[in-house]
PLY file of the C-alpha trace (Angstrom):
ply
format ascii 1.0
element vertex 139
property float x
property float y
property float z
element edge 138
property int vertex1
property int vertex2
end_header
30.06 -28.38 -12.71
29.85 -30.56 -15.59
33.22 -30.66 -16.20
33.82 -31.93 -12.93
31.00 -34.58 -13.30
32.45 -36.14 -16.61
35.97 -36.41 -14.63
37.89 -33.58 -16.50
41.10 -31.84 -14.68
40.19 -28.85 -12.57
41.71 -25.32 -14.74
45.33 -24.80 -12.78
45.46 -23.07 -9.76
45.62 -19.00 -9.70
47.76 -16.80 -8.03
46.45 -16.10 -4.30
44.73 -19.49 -4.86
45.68 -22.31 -2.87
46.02 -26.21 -3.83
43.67 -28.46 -2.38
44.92 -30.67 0.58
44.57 -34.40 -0.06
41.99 -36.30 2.31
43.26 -38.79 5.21
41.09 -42.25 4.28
40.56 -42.73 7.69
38.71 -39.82 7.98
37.41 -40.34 4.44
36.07 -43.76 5.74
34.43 -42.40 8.64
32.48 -39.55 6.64
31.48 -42.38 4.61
30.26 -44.87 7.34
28.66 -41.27 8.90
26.92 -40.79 5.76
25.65 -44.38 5.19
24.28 -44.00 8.70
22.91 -40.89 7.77
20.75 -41.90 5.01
19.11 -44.59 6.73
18.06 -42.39 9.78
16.81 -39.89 7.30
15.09 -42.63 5.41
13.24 -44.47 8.74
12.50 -41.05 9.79
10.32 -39.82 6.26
9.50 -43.08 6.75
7.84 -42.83 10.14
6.70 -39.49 9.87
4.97 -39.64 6.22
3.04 -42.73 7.84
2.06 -40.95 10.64
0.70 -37.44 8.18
-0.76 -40.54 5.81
-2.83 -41.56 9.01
-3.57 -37.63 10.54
-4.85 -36.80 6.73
-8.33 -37.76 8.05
-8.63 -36.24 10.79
-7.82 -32.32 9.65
-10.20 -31.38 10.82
-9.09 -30.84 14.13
-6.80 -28.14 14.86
-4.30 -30.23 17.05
-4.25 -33.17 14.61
-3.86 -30.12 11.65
-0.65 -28.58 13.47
0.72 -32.28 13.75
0.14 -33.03 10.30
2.09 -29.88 9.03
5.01 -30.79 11.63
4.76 -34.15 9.62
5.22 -33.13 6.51
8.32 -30.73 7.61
9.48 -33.56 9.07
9.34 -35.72 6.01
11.36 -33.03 3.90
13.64 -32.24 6.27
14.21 -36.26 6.04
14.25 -36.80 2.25
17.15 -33.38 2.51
19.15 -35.21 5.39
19.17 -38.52 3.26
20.32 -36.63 0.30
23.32 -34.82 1.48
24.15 -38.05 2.64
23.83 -39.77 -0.39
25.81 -36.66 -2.13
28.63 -36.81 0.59
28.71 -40.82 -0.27
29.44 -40.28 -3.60
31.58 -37.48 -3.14
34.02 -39.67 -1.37
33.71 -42.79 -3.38
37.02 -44.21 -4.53
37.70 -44.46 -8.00
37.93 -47.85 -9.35
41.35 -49.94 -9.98
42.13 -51.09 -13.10
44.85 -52.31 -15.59
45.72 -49.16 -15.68
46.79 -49.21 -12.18
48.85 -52.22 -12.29
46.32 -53.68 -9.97
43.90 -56.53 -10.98
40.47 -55.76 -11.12
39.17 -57.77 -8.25
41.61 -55.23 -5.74
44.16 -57.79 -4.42
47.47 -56.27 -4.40
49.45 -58.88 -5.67
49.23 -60.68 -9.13
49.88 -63.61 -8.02
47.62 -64.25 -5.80
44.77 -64.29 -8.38
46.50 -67.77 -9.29
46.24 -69.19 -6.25
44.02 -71.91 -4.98
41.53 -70.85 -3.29
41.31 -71.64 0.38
38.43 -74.02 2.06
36.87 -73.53 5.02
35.17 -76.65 5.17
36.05 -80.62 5.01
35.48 -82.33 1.91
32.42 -83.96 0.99
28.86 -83.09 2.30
28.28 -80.48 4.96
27.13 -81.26 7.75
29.12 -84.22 8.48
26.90 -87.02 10.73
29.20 -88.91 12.75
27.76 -92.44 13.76
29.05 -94.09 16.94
29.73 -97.42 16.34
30.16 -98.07 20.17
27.78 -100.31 21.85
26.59 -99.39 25.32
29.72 -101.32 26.57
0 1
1 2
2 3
3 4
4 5
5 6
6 7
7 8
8 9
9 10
10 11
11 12
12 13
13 14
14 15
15 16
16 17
17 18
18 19
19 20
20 21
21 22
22 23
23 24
24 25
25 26
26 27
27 28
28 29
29 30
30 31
31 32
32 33
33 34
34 35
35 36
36 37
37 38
38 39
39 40
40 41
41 42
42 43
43 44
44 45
45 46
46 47
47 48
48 49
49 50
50 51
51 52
52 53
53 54
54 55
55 56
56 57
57 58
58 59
59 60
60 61
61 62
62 63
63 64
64 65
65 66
66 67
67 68
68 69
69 70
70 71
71 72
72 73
73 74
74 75
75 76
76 77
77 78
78 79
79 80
80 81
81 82
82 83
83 84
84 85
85 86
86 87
87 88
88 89
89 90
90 91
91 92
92 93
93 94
94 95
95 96
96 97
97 98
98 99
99 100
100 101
101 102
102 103
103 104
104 105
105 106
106 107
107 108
108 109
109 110
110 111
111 112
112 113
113 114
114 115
115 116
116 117
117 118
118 119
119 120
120 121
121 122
122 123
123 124
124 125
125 126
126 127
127 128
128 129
129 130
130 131
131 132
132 133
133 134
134 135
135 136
136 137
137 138
């Protein structure tokens, strides 16, 4: 597992074995978007639900409040696993970053030139908001 961790090649593929079918990034993109939402739910939920146990904790007393508690804390871990096979699936699926020795610049634009460029304004010159005085008299 290690091995795969620090980025070393997988050992070559055995007889009977069969290679490993590359990924379509759409679907790549939505298990990602899936698991971003994934790991927020999971995170409001603990959330919730290890408020709610924080607040039953004194009354344990009572069998009903006792039962909810203990559904609480399931709840809670059952949360913190659903937020981290999300985060696992996340960075199972990141992309591996472009670099020189890609051909591609760093900041992922495809072409080289357009690094060069000048950049493009969205505004007018000067300051922003621009106050526009009439200088119409009520004629």
């Amino acid at each position: 597992m290690q091995r795969l961790l620090d980025g070393e090649p997988t050992p070559p593929i055995l007889p009977g074995q069969r290679a490993a079918k590359p990924l379509d990034p759409l679907q790549a993109a939505r298990a990602v978007m899936f698991a971003k939402a994934s790991s927020m739910v999971g995170a409001i939920v603990s959330g919730v639900y290890a408020g709610y146990g924080v607040f039953l904790l004194g009354k344990l007393d009572i069998d009903v409040y006792r039962t909810r508690a203990i559904v609480c804390g399931i709840t809670v871990l059952c949360g913190l696993a659903l937020v981290a096979a999300a985060l696992f699936l996340e960075y199972v699926l990141r992309v591996p970053p472009s670099g020189p020795e890609d051909g591609l610049p760093k900041d992922g634009s495809k072409s080289k030139s357009a690094t060069a460029a000048r950049p493009v304004r969205n505004r007018p010159d000067g300051t922003f908001p621009v106050r526009r005085t009439s200088n119409r008299s009520g004629s």
